[in-house]
C-alpha positions as a Markdown table, in Angstrom:
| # | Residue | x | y | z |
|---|---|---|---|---|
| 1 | Unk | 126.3 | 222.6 | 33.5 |
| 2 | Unk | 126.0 | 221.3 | 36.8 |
| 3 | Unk | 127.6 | 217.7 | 37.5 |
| 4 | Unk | 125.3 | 214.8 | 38.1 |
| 5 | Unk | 126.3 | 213.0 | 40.9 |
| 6 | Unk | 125.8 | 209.3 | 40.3 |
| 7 | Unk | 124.4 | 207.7 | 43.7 |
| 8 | Unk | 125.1 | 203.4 | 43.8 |
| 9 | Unk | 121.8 | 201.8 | 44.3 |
| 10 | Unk | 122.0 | 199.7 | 47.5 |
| 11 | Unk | 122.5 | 196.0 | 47.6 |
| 12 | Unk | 119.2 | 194.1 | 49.1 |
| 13 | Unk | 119.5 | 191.7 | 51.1 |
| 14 | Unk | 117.7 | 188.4 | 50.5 |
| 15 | Unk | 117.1 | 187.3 | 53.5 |
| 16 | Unk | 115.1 | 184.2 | 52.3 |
| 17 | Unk | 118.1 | 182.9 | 50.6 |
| 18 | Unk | 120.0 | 183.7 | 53.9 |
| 19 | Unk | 117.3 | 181.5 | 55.7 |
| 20 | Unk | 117.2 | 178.7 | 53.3 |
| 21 | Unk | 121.4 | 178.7 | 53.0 |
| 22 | Unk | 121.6 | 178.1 | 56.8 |
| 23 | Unk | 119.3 | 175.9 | 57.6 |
| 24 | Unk | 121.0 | 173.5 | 54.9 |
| 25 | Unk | 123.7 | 174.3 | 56.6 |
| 26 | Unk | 122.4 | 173.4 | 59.4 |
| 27 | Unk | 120.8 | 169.9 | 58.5 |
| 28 | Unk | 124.3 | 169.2 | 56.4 |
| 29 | Unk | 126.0 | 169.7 | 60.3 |
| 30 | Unk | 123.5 | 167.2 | 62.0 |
| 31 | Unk | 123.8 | 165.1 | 59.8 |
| 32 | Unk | 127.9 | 165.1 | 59.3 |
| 33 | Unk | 128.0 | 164.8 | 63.1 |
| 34 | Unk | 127.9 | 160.7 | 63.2 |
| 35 | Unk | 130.5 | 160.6 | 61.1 |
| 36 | Unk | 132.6 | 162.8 | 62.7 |
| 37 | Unk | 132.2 | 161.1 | 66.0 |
| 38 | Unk | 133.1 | 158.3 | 64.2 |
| 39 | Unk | 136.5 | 158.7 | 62.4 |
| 40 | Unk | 137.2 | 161.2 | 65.7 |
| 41 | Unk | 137.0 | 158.0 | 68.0 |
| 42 | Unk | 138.2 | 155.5 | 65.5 |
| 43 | Unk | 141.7 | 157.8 | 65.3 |
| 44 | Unk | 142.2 | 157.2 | 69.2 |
| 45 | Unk | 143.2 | 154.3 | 71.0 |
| 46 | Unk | 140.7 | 152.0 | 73.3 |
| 47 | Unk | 141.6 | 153.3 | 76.9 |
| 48 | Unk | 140.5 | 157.4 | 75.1 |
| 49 | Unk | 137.0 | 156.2 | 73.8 |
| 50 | Unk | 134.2 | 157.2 | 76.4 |
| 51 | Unk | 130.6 | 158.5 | 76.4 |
| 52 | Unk | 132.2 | 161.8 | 78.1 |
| 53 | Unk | 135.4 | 162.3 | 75.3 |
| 54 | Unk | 133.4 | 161.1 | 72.0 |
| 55 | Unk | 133.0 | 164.8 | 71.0 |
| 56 | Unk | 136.4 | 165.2 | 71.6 |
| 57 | Unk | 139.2 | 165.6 | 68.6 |
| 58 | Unk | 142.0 | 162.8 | 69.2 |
| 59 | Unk | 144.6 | 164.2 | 70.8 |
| 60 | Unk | 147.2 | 162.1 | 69.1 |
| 61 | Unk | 147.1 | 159.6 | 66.5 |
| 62 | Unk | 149.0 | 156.1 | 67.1 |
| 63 | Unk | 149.4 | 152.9 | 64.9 |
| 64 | Unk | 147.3 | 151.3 | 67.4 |
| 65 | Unk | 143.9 | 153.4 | 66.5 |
| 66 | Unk | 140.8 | 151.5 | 65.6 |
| 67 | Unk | 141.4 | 151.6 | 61.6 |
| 68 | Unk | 143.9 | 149.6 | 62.2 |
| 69 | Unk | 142.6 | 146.7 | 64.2 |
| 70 | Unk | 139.2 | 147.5 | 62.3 |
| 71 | Unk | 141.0 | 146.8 | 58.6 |
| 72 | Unk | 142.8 | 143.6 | 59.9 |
| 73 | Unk | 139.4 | 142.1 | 60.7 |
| 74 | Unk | 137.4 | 143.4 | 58.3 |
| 75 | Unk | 139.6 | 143.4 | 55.2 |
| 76 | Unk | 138.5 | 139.3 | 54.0 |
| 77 | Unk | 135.3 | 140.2 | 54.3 |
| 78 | Unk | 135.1 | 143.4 | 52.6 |
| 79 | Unk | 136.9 | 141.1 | 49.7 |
| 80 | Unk | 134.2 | 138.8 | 50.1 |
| 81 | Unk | 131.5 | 141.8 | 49.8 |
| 82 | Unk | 133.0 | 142.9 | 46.3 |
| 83 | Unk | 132.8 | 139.6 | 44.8 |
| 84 | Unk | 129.1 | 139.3 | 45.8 |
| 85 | Unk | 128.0 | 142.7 | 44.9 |
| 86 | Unk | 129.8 | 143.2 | 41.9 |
| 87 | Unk | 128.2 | 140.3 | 39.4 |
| 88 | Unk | 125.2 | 140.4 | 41.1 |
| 89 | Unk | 124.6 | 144.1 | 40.2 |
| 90 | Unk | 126.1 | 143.4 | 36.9 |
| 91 | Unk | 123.4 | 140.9 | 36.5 |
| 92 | Unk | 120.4 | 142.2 | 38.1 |
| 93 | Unk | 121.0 | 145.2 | 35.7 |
| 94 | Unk | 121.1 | 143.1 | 32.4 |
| 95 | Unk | 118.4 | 141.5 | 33.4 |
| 96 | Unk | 115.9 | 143.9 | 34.2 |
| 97 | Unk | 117.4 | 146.1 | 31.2 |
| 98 | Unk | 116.1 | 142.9 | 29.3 |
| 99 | Unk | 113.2 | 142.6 | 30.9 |
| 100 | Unk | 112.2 | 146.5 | 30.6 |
| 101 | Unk | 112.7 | 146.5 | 27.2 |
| 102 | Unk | 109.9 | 143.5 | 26.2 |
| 103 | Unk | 107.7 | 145.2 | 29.1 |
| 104 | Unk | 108.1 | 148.7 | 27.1 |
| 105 | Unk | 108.4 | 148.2 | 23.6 |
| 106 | Unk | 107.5 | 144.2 | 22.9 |
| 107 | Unk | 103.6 | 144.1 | 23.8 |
| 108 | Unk | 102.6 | 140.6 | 24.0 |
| 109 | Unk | 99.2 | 138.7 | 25.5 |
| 110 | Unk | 99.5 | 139.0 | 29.0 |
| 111 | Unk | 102.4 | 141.1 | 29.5 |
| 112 | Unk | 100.7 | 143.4 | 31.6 |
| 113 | Unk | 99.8 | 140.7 | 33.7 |
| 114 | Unk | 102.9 | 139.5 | 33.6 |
| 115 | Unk | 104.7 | 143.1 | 34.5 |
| 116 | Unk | 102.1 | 143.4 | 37.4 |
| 117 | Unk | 102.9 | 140.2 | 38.8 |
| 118 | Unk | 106.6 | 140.9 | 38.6 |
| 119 | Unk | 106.3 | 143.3 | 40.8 |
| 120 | Unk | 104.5 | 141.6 | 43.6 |
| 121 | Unk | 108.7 | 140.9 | 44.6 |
| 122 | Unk | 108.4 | 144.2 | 46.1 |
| 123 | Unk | 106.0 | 143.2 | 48.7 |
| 124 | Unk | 106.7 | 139.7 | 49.6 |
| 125 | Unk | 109.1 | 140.4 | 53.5 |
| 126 | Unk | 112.2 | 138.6 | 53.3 |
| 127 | Unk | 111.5 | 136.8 | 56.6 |
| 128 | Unk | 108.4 | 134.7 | 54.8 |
| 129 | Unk | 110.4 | 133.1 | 52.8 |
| 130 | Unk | 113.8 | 132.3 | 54.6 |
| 131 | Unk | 113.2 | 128.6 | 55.1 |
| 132 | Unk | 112.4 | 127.8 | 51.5 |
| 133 | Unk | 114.8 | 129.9 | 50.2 |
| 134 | Unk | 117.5 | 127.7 | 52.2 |
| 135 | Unk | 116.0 | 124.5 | 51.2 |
| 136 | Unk | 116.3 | 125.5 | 47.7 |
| 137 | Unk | 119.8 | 126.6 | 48.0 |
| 138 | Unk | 121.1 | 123.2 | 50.0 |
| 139 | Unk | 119.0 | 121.1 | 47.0 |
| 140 | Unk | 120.9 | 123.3 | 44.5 |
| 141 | Unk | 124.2 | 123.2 | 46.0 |
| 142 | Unk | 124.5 | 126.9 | 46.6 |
| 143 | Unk | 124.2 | 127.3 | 50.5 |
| 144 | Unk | 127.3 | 128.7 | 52.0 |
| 145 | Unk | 128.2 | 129.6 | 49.3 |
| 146 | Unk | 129.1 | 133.1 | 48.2 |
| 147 | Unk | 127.4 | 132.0 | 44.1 |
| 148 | Unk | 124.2 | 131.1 | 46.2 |
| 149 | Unk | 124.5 | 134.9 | 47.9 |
| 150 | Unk | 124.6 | 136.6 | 44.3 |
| 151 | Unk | 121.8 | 134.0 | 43.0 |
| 152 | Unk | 119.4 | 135.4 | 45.4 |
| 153 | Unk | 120.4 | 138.7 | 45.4 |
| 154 | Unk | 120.0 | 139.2 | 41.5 |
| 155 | Unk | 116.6 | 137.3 | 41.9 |
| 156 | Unk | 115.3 | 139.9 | 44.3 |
| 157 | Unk | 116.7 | 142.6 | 42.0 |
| 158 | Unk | 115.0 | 141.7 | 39.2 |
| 159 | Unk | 111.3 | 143.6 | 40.0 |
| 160 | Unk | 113.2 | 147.0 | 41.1 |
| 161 | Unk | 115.5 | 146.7 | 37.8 |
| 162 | Unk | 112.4 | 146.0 | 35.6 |
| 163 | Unk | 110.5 | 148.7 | 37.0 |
| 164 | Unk | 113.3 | 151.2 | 36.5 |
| 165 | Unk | 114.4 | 149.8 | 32.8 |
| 166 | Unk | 110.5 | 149.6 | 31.8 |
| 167 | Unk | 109.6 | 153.5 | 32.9 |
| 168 | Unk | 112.8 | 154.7 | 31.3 |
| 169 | Unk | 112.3 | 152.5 | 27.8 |
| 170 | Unk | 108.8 | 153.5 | 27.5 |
| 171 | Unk | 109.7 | 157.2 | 26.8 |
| 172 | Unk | 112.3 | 156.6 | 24.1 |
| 173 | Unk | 110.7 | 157.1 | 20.6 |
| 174 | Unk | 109.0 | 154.3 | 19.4 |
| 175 | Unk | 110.3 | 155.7 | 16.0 |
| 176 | Unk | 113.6 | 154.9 | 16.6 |
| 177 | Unk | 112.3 | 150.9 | 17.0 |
| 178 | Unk | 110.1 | 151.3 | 13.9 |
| 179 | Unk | 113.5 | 152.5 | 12.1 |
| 180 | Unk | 115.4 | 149.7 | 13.0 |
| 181 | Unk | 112.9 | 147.3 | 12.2 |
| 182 | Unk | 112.7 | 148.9 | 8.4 |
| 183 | Unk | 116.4 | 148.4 | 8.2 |
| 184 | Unk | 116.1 | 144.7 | 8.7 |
| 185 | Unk | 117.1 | 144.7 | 13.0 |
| 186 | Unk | 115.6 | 142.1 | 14.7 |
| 187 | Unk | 114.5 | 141.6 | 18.8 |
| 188 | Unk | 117.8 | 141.2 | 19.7 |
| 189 | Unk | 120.1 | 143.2 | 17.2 |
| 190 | Unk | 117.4 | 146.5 | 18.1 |
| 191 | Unk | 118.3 | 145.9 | 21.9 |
| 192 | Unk | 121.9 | 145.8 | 21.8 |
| 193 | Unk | 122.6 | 148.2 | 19.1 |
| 194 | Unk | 119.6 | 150.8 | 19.9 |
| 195 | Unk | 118.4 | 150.8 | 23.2 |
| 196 | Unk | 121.3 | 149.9 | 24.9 |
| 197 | Unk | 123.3 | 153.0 | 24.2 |
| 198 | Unk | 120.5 | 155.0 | 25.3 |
| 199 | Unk | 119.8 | 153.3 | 28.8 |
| 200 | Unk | 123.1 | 154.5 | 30.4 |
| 201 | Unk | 121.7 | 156.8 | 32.7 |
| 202 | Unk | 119.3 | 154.0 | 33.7 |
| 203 | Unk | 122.1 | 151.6 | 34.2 |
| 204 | Unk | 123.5 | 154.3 | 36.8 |
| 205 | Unk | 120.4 | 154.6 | 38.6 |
| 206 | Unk | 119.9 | 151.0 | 38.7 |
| 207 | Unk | 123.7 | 150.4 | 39.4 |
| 208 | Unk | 123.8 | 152.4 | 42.1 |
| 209 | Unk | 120.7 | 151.3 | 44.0 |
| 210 | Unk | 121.6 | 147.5 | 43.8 |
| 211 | Unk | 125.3 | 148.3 | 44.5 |
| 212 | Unk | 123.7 | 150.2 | 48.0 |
| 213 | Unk | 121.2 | 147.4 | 48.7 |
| 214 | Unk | 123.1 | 144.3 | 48.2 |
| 215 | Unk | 126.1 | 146.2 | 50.2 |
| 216 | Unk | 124.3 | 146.8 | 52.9 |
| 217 | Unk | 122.0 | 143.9 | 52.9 |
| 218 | Unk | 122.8 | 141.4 | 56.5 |
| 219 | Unk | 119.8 | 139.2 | 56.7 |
| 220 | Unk | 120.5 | 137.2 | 53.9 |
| 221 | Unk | 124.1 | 137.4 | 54.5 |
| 222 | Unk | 123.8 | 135.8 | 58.1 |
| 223 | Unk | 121.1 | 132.9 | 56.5 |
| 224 | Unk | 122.7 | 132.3 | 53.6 |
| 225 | Unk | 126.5 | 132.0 | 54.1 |
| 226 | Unk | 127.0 | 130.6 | 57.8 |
| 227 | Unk | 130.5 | 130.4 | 57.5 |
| 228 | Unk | 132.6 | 133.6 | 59.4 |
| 229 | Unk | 135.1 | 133.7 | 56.9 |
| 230 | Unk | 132.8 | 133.9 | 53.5 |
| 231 | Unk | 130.4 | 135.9 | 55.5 |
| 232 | Unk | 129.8 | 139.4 | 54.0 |
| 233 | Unk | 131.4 | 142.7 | 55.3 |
| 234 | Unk | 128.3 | 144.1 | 57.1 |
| 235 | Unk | 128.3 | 140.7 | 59.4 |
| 236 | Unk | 131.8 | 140.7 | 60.2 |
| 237 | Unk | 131.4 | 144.4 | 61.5 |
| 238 | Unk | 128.6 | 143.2 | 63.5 |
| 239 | Unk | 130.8 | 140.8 | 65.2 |
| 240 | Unk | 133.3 | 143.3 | 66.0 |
| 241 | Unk | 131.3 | 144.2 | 68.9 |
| 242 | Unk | 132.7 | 141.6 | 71.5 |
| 243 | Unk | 130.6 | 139.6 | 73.9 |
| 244 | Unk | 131.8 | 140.8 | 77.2 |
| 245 | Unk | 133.7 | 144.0 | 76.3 |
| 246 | Unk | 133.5 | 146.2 | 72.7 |
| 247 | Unk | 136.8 | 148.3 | 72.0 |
| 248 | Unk | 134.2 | 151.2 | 70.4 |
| 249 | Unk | 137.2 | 152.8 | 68.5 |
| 250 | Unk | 137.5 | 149.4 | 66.4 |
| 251 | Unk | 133.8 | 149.7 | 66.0 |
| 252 | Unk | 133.7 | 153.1 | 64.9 |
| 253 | Unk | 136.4 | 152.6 | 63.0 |
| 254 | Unk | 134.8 | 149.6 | 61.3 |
| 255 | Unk | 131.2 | 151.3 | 60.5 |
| 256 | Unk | 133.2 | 154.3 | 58.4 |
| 257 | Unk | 135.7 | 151.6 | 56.7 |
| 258 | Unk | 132.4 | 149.2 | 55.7 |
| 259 | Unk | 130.3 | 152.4 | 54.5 |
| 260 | Unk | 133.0 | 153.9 | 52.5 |
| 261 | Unk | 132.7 | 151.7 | 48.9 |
| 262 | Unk | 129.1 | 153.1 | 48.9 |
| 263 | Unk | 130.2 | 156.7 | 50.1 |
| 264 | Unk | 132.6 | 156.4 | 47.0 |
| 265 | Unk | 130.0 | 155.5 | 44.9 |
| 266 | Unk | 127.4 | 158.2 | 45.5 |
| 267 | Unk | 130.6 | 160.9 | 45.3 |
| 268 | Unk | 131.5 | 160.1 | 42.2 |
| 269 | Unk | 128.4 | 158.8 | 40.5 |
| 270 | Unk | 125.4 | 161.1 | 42.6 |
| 271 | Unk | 125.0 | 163.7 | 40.0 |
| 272 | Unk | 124.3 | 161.3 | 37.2 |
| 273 | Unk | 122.0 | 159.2 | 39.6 |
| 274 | Unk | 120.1 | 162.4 | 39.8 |
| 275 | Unk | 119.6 | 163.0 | 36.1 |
| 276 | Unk | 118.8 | 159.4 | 35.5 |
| 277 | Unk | 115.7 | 159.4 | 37.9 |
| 278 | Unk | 114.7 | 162.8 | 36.0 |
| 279 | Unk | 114.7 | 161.6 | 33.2 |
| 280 | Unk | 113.0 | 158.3 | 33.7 |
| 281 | Unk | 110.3 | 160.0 | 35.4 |
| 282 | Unk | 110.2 | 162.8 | 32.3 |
| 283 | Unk | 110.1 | 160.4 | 30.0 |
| 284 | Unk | 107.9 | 157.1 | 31.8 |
């Protein structure tokens, strides 16, 4: 018998995937190239920072580099940005979990109504209501104040929150509610001990999108808190930029140090921010 003589097929090449793989990489490159121009100039000192040398590696690294001088300055007020966004997250997020909950599962007369008027907070532009909003907060005691900060910040949470606590309630099984209500749970006892377990994923999409917002937020920060010192993180690094000269490393330096709580967030939390959209959209 003669031997059969086994020929390897040939590997094809997918040349869509090839396409598809480099233009991400592509976009991923344009889009890390701010921040490398940013930690690259906030590594050298102010006399190496130019339009012509941005692209430009640092050469060498010295304790005088713009991290330095950036964190000096900006360290009170990145303290003062973690006790604003932190309880007002917290907040906003039990709140509109609350309010998603009667929205979804608790029909009452007018709660549509209600829900739909909830949501005109999305539309209403900050600017329109910036003298009122200060009145109210001098009458109440809370302007310049960092309290007065979180107040309005969970206030203009709450439609967002709902929204995203309402969509994700209404897909959980109403069965589960009719089961707790046969074992004898009431309103609040089916809340805390039902859906509450359920609506982690929701609290990380929520959690995430109010941490972002009220990080980055600098109009209300400027109107509400005059005061330098209690002012948020976003206005300090605002301020960095001097009036007759701006030491760009500092600046540079200062942008990547204020963005990175949020940059830490979406790192570590991103993929379950993902799956908690999905599934509120699945499910709602």
């Amino acid at each position: 018998m003669s031997a059969q003589t086994h020929t390897r097929p040939k590997r094809r090449i997918h040349w869509g995937r090839i396409v598809i793989w480099t233009v991400l990489f592509l976009m991923a490159l344009f889009f890390l190239m701010p921040i490398y121009v940013m930690v690259a100039n906030g590594l050298k000192d102010a006399p190496n920072v130019s339009l012509s040398t941005m692209w430009y590696p640092p050469t060498q690294v010295t304790m005088q580099n713009g991290f330095v001088g950036a964190w000096a300055r900006l360290s009170p007020n990145m303290v003062n940005s973690l006790i604003m966004v932190i309880p007002a997250t917290i907040l906003s997020s039990l709140i509109g979990a609350i309010n998603g909950y009667l929205f979804a599962k608790w029909k009452f007369r007018g709660s549509d109504v209600i829900f739909t008027l909830l949501l005109f907070g999305f539309f209403i532009p900050y600017q329109s209501i910036l003298l009122p909003l200060v009145r109210f907060l001098q009458i109440i005691g809370a302007y310049g104040q960092i309290w007065g900060l979180v107040l309005v910040h969970v206030i203009y949470g709450i439609p967002i929150t709902t929204l995203i606590f309402r969509n994700y309630f209404a897909g959980v099984p109403t069965e589960l509610l009719d089961a707790a209500r046969v074992d004898g749970a009431g309103l609040i006892t089916t809340f805390t001990r039902v859906m509450l377990p359920l609506s982690i994923p929701a609290f990380v999409v929520v959690g995430i999108f109010q941490f972002t917002n009220i990080w980055n937020d600098f109009l209300f920060g400027i109107t509400v808190v005059p005061n330098p010192s209690a002012q948020p993180v976003t206005i300090a690094l605002n301020n960095l930029s001097g009036t007759f000269s701006v030491d760009w490393n500092v600046v540079m330096a200062g942008a990547v140090i204020a963005a990175l709580p949020t940059a830490i967030i979406y790192i570590f939390l991103g993929r379950f921010f993902i799956r908690g959209i999905l599934a509120g959209s699945v499910k709602g």
